[in-house]
C-alpha positions in Angstrom: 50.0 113.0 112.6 50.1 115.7 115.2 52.7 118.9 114.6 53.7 121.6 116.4 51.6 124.8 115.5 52.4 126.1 111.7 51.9 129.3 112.4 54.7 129.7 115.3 57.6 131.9 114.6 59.9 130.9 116.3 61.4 127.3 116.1 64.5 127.1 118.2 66.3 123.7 119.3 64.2 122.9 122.0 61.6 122.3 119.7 63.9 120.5 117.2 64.8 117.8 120.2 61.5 117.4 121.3 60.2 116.3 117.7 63.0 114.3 117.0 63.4 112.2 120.2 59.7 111.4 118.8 61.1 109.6 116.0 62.0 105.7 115.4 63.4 105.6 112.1 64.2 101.5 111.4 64.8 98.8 108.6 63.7 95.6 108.5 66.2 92.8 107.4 66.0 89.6 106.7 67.1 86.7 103.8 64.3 86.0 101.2 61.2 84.0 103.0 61.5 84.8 106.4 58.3 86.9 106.2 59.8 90.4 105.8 56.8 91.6 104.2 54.0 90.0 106.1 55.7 91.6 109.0 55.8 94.9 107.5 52.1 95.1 106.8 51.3 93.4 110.7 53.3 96.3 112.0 51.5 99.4 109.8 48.4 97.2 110.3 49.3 97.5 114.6 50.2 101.1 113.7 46.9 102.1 112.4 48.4 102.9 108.9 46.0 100.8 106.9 42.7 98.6 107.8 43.9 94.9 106.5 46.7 93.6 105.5 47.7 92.2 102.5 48.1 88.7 101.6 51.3 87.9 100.1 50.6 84.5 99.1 47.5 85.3 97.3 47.2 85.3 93.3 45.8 88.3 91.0 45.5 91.2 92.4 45.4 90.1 96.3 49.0 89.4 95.7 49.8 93.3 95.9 50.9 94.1 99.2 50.8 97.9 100.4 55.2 98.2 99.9 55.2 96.2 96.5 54.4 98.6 94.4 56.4 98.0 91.2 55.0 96.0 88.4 57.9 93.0 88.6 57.1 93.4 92.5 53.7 92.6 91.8 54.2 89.9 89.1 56.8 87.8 91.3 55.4 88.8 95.3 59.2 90.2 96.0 60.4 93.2 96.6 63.1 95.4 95.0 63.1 98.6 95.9 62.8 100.6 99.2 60.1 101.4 99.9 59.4 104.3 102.8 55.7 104.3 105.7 55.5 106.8 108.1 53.0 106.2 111.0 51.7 107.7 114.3 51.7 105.4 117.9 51.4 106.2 121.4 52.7 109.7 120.5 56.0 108.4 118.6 56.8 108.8 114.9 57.8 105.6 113.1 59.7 106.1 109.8 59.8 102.0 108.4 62.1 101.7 105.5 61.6 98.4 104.1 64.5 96.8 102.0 64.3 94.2 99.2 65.3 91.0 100.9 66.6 89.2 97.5 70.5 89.9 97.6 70.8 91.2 94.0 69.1 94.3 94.9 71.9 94.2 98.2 73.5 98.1 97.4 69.9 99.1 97.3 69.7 97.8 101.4 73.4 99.0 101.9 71.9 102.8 101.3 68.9 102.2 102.7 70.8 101.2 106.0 72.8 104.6 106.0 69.4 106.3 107.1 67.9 104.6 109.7 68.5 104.5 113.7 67.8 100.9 114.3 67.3 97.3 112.4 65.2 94.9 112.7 66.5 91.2 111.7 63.8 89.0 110.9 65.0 85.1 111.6 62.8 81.8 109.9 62.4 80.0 113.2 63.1 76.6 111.1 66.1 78.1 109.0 68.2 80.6 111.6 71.0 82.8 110.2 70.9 82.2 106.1 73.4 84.0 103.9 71.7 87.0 103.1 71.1 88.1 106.6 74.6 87.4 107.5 75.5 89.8 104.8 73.2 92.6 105.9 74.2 91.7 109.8 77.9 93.1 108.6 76.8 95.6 107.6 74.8 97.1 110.5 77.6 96.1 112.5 79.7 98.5 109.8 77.4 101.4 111.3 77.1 100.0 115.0 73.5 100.0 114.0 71.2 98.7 116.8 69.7 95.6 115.7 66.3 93.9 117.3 66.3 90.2 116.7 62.5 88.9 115.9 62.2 84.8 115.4 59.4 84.5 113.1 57.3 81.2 111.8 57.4 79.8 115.6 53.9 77.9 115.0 55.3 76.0 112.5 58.2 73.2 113.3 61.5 75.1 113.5 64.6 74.7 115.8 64.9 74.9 119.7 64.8 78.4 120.6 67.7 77.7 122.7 69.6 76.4 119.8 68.8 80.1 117.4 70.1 82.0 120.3 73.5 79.9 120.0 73.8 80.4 116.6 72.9 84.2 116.9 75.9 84.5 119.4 78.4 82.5 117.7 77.6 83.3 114.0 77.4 87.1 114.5 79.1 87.8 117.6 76.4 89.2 119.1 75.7 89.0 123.1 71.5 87.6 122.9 69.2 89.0 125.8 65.4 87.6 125.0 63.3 90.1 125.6 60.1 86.8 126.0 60.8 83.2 126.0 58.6 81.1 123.5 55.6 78.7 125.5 55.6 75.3 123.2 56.7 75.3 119.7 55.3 74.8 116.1 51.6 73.4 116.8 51.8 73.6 120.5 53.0 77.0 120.0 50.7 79.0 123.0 52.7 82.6 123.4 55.4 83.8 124.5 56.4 85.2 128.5 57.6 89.1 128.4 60.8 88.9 130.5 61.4 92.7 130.4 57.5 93.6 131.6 56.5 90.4 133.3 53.3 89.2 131.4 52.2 86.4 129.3 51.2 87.0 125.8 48.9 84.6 124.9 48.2 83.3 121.4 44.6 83.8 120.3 42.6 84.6 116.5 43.4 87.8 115.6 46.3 88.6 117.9 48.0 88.2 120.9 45.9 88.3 125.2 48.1 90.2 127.6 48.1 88.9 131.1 50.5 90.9 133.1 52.4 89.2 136.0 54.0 89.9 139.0 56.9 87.3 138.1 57.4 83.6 137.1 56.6 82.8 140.2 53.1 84.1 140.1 50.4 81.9 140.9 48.2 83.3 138.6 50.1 81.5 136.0 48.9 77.9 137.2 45.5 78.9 136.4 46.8 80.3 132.7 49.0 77.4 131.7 48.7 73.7 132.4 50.9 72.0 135.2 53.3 70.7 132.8 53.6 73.9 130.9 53.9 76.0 133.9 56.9 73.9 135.4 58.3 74.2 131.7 58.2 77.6 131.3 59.2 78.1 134.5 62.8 75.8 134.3 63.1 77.4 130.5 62.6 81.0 131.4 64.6 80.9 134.6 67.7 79.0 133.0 67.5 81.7 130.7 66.9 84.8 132.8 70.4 83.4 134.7 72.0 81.8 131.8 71.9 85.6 128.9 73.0 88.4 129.9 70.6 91.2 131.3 69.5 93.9 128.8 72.2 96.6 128.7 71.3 100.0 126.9 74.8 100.8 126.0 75.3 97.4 124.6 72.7 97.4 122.4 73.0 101.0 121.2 76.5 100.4 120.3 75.0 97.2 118.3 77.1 94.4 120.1 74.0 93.3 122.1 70.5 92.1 120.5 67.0 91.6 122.7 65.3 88.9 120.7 61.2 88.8 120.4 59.3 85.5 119.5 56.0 85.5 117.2 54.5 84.6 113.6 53.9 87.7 111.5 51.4 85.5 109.5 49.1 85.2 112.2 49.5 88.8 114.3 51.3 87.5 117.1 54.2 88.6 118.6 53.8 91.8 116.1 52.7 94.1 118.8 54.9 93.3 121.5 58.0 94.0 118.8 56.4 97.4 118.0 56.7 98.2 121.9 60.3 97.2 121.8 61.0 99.6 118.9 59.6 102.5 120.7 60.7 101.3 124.1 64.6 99.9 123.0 65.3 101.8 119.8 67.1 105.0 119.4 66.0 108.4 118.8 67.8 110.1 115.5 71.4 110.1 116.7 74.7 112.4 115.6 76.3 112.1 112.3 79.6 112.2 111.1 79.9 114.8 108.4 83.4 115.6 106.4 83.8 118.9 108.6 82.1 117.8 111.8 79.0 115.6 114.0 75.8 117.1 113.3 73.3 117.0 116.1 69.8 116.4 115.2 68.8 118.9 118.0 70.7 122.1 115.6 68.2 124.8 114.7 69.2 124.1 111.1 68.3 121.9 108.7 70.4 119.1 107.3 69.7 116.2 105.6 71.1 113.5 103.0 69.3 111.6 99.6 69.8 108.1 99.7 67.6 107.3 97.2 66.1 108.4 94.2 62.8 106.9 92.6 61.3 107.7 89.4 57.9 106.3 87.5 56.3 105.7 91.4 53.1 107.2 89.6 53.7 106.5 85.9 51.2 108.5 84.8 53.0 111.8 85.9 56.3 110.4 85.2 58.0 112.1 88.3 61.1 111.9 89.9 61.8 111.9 94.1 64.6 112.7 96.0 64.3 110.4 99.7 66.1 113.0 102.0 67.0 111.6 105.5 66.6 114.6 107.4 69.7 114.8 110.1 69.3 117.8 112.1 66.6 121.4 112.1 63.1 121.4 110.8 62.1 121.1 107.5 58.7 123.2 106.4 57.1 123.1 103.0 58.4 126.0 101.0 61.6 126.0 101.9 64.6 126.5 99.4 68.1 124.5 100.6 71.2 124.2 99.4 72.1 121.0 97.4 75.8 121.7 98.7 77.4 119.7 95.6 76.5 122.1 93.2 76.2 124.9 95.3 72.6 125.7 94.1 69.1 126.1 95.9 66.5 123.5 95.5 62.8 124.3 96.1 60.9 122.1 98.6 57.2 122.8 97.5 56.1 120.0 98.4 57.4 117.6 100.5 56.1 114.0 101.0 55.7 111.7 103.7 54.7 108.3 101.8 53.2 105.2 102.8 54.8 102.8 99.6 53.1 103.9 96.8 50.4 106.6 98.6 51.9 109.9 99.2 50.7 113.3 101.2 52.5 116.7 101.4 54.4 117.1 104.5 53.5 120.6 106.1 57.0 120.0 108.5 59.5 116.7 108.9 62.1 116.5 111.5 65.1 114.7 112.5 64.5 111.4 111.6 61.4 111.7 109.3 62.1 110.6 105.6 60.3 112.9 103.0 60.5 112.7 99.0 61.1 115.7 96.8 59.8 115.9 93.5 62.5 117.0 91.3 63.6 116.8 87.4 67.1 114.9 87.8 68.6 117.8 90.2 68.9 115.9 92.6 71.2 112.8 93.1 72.3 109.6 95.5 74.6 111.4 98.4 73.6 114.6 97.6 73.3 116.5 101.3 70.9 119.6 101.4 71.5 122.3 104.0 70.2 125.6 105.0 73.6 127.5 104.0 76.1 125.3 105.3 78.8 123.6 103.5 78.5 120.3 104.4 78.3 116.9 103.3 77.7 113.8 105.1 79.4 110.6 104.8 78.5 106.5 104.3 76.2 106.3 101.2 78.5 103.6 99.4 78.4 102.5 95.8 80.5 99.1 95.2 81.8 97.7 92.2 79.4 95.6 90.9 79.6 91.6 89.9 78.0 91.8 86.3 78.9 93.6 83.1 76.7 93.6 80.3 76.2 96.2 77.0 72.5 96.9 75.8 71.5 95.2 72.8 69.2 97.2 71.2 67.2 96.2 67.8 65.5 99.1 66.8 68.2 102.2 66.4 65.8 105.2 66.8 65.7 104.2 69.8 69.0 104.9 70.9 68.5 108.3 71.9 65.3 107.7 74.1 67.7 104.2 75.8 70.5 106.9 76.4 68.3 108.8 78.9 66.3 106.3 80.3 69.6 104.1 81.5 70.8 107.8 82.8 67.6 108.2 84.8 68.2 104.7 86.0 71.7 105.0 87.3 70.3 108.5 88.6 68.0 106.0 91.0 71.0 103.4 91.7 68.9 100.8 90.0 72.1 99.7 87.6 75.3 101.4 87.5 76.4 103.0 84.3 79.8 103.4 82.6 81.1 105.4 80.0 84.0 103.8 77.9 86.8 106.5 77.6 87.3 104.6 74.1 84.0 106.0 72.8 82.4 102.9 72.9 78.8 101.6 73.5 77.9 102.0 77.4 78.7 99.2 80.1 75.8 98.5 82.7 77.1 97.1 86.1 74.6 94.9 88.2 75.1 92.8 91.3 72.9 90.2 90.2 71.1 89.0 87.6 67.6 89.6 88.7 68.8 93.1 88.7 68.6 92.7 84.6 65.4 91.4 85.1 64.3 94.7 86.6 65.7 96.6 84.2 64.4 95.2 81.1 60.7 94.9 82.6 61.2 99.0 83.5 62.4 99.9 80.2 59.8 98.3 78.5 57.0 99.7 81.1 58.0 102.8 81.9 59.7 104.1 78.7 58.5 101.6 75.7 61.7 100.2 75.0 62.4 96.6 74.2 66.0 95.6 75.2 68.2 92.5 75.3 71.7 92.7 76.8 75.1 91.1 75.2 78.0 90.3 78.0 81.3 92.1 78.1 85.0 91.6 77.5 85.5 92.3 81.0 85.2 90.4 84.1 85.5 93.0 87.1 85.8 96.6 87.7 87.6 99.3 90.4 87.4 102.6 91.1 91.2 104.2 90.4 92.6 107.1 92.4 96.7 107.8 92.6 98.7 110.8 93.9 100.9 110.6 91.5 99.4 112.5 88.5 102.0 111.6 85.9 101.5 107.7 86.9 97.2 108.1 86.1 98.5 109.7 82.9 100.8 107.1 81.8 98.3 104.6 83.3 95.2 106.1 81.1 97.6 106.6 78.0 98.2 102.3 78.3 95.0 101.5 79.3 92.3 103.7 77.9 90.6 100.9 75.8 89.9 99.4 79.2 88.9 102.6 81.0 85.4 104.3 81.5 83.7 106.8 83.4 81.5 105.9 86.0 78.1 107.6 86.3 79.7 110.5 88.6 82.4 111.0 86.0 85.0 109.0 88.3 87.2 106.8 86.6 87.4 102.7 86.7 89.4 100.5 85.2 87.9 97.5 83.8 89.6 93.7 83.8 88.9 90.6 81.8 89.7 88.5 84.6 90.6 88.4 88.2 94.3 87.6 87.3 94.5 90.6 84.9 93.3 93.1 87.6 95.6 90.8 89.9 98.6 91.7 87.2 98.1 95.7 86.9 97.6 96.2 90.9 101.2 94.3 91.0 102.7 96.2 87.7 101.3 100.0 88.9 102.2 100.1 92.4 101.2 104.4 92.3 97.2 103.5 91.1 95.1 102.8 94.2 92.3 100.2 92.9 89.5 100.0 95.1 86.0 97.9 95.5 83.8 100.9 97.2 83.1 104.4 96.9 81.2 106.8 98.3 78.9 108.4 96.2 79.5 112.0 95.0 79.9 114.8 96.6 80.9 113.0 100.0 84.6 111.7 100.4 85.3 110.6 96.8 87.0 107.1 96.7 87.6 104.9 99.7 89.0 101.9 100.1 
C-alpha cells in the first residue's frame, strides 16, 4: 500500500484530504445465498489481495473461504461475524467490511453499517428482494447510505431483468438507473452492455472481454453479437436508457437512487466492472454527526469510533481488538488517544490493517481505513477515541433482543471462568448480557437462535467450557429511562424482581409477555420504555 513519507513532520489537512478522498470504505449486503461471499473473494481476488479464491461449496478444508474464519464459520460455510480486507487499486484504498448474511447475527450488520460510506446489495437474479435484504435496505436508508445494486446468478434461470428493476423500485422505493443491461439470460447469458462507458463486456473463462463502443448504434456491434441479439439489445437497452432515470450523483449519494450492475460472482464476471463502480460512484469518507458537532474527515486531528470488538481471532494468543473507524486526522503507530468515555489514554502500538483472519501493522490509517487495536478489555462497542477532544460520535445501536435464555451449567467450578467469558462476549456484541437487580443467575439476550449456536461452540473452543442454556420467565425486554426520579424509584421498588442491568450498567425491565409490557407502559405513564439504544458513552437511550 503506498503512504505518504513517515518521516515527514508536518501533516496538516491537505494531506488528511488527499489520503482520505483515496478511500472506499463499503459493505456488502445481501439475504443468505445470494453469493455474498463468492463475491467477496472475486472482488479481493480483482483487487490483487489474494491469488485464488476460495470455493465455498467445497468440503474439508477447501470449504474455508479467506473472511470465514471462525470455527462454526468453517463447519457450516456461513458467516457470522464481520469480518474487515483492506486492498490497493488504481491508486484508491478499499476498506470491504463484510457482514454475516444470516439474520440472527442482524445487530452484528446494524454496527457494521455505522462505519462504512457505501453498500453494496447483492440480489439472486432468480429470487429478487428476500426478507433479509429488505431488512438491511432500511436500514441503509436509516443512514442515507449509498447503496450499489449487483444482480447476481444471471447464467442461471432467474427473472426478467426488467421485472428485478420493478421490484427494486416498488419494494424499496428506490429510483433504479442500470449502470449495463444483461445480453441473454441463464444459459444464453453472453455479457452485459456498460451504459455509463459505452462498451460491451463479454462473457468468457476466467472473466469478462471489454470491447468499448462508441454507442448502441455502433456497427462494430453487428460483428460482436448475432443479428437477433444485436436488434435485442438494441430495443432492450434503448427502452431502458429512455424508460430509468439518468444517473444522478446527488440522488444516489443521498441513497434514494441505486445504479444496478449485472454478473455471476461464481464465474468472475460482472465482478470487475462493479469494482469500477465502487471507485467511480462511491463516496469518499463523508462528515459525521457527533453529540457537540460534524466532524470532517479532512481535520488535522484524529477521530475515530469502535464498532466492533473481536477476541480469540488467533486463539493461540488469546487477544482482544478494538475495530476503530477512523473519522477524521491521521492515525500513526505509537500514538496514545483518548478513549473519551473514561477519560483515559490508550496506546496504539500497533495498529492493524487485516485481511479476515491475516493481520499487518499499520504504519499510518486515515479517514476511512479500518484498523484493529490490540487491547485487554479497555476498549468497548461505541467507544470514540480522539486526540484530546471531548467527543463522541453517534449511531452504534444495540436493540433489545428476541431471545432470553439463563446458562445451564453442570460443572460448578466453572462458574467463575463462565462469568468472564460471557463478559468478554457481551464485550464483542456477540450476546447481550443482563444482570438481575434480584441477585439472580445472569440473563443472555440473542436475536436468534443460531446466535446460541455460536455461543456454545465458542465457549467450548475458546475457553473449555461445556454449556447448555434453560429459557426464562420472561418474554421481552426494554431499555427504561424517566425524568421523573421519584417515579424510577417507585417503579424499581415494585418491580425489581423483574429488573436487571444491562451490560453497560443501564437498566431494563424485563416482561413475561407482550401484554404484561403492554400493561406497565399503560400503568407508568413517567417510565419511557424503549426498543434501541445507543451504545455507551454516545447519547444514552433513544427511542
Amino acid at each position: 500500500m503506498d503512504h505518504l513519507p513517515t518521516d515527514a513532520v508536518q501533516w496538516d489537512n491537505h494531506d488528511v484530504a488527499t489520503e482520505a478522498a483515496r478511500r472506499r470504505s463499503f459493505a456488502i449486503i445481501a439475504h443468505p445465498d445470494a453469493g455474498k461471499t463468492t463475491l467477496t473473494e472475486k472482488l479481493l481476488l480483482k483487487g490483487g489481495a489474494i491469488q485464488l479464491a476460495g470455493q465455498v461449496r467445497a468440503k474439508g478444508n477447501r470449504r474455508r473461504t479467506r473472511s470465514d474464519w471462525m470455527k462454526i464459520e468453517q463447519d457450516r460455510g456461513i458467516s457470522v461475524a464481520t469480518s474487515v480486507m483492506t486492498f490497493e487499486r488504481d491508486g484508491l484504498v478499499f476498506n470491504l467490511l463484510d457482514t454475516p448474511g444470516h439474520e440472527d447475527f442482524s445487530e452484528d450488520t446494524y454496527r457494521t453499517l455505522s462505519a462504512v460510506d457505501a453498500a453494496v446489495m447483492v440480489l439472486d437474479a432468480a429470487k429478487g428482494i428476500e426478507s433479509q435484504t429488505r431488512k438491511l435496505f432500511e436500514v441503509c436508508r436509516l443512514r442515507d447510505i449509498p447503496i450499489i445494486t449487483f444482480i447476481n446468478k444471471m447464467d442461471r434461470d432467474g427473472r426478467e431483468p426488467l421485472d428485478l428493476i420493478d421490484e427494486i423500485e416498488k419494494t424499496l422505493a428506490l429510483d433504479v438507473t442500470p449502470a449495463a443491461w444483461p445480453i441473454g439470460e441463464g444459459r444464453d447469458f453472453l455479457g452485459v452492455y456498460d451504459l455509463l462507458d459505452p462498451a460491451l463486456r463479454m462473457l468468457v473463462d476466467g472473466g469478462d472481454n471489454h470491447i468499448r463502443l462508441s454507442g448502441l448504434d455502433d456497427p462494430a456491434l453487428d460483428g460482436l453479437l448475432s443479428p437477433g441479439g444485436v436488434a435485442t439489445l438494441r430495443e432492450q437497452a434503448g427502452l431502458v436508457e429512455a424508460g430509468c432515470p439518468a444517473f444522478d450523483s446527488d440522488q444516489f449519494l443521498q441513497g434514494t437512487m441505486t445504479p444496478v450492475f449485472f454478473g455471476s460472482a461464481l464465474r468472475d464476471f460482472g465482478v470487475g466492472h462493479l469494482l469500477d463502480g465502487l471507485a467511480r460512484l462511491a463516496p469518499p469518507p463523508r462528515p459525521r454527526p457527533a453529540d457537540t458537532r460534524m466532524v470532517v474527515p479532512g481535520e488535522a486531528n484524529l477521530t475515530g469510533f469502535v464498532f466492533k470488538v473481536q477476541a480469540n481471532m488467533d486463539p493461540n494468543h488469546r487477544d482482544r481488538v478494538a475495530f476503530l473507524r477512523i473519522c477524521s486526522g491521521r492515525l500513526e503507530k505509537g500514538m496514545r488517544l483518548t478513549q473519551v468515555r473514561t477519560g483515559k489514554h490508550v496506546p496504539v502500538n500497533a495498529p492493524l490493517f487485516f485481511f479476515a483472519k491475516e493481520r499487518q501493522v499499520a504504519e499510518e490509517a486515515w479517514p476511512g481505513d479500518v484498523v484493529g487495536i490490540a487491547n485487554h478489555g479497555t476498549l468497548r462497542i461505541g467507544d470514540t477515541l480522539t486526540e484530546g477532544e471531548a467527543l463522541n460520535f453517534r449511531g452504534v445501536p444495540s436493540f433489545a433482543p428476541e431471545h432470553l435464555r439463563r446458562a445451564r451449567l453442570d460443572d460448578p467450578m466453572l462458574a467463575k471462568k463462565l462469568k468472564k467469558a460471557l463478559e468478554q462476549l457481551a464485550d464483542e456484541g456477540v450476546v447481550q448480557l443482563f444482570k438481575p437487580l434480584d441477585g439472580s443467575a445472569p440473563v443472555v439476550g440473542v436475536f436468534g437462535l443460531l446466535q446460541l449456536d455460536v455461543l456454545t461452540s465458542r465457549l467450548k473452543v475458546e475457553y473449555g467450557i461445556p454449556l447448555g442454556f434453560e429459557v426464562t420467565q420472561w418474554d421481552q425486554l426494554r431499555w427504561i429511562a424517566s425524568d421523573d426520579r421519584d417515579a424510577m424509584a417507585r417503579f424499581t421498588r415494585a418491580h425489581i424482581n423483574d429488573l436487571a442491568e444491562d451490560h453497560d450498567g443501564e437498566i431494563v425491565a424485563l416482561f413475561a409477555s407482550n401484554w404484561r409490557r403492554q400493561r406497565m407502559e399503560e400503568e407508568w405513564k413517567a417510565i419511557r420504555f424503549h426498543t434501541v439504544r445507543e451504545q455507551h458513552g454516545l447519547s444514552g437511550v433513544v427511542q
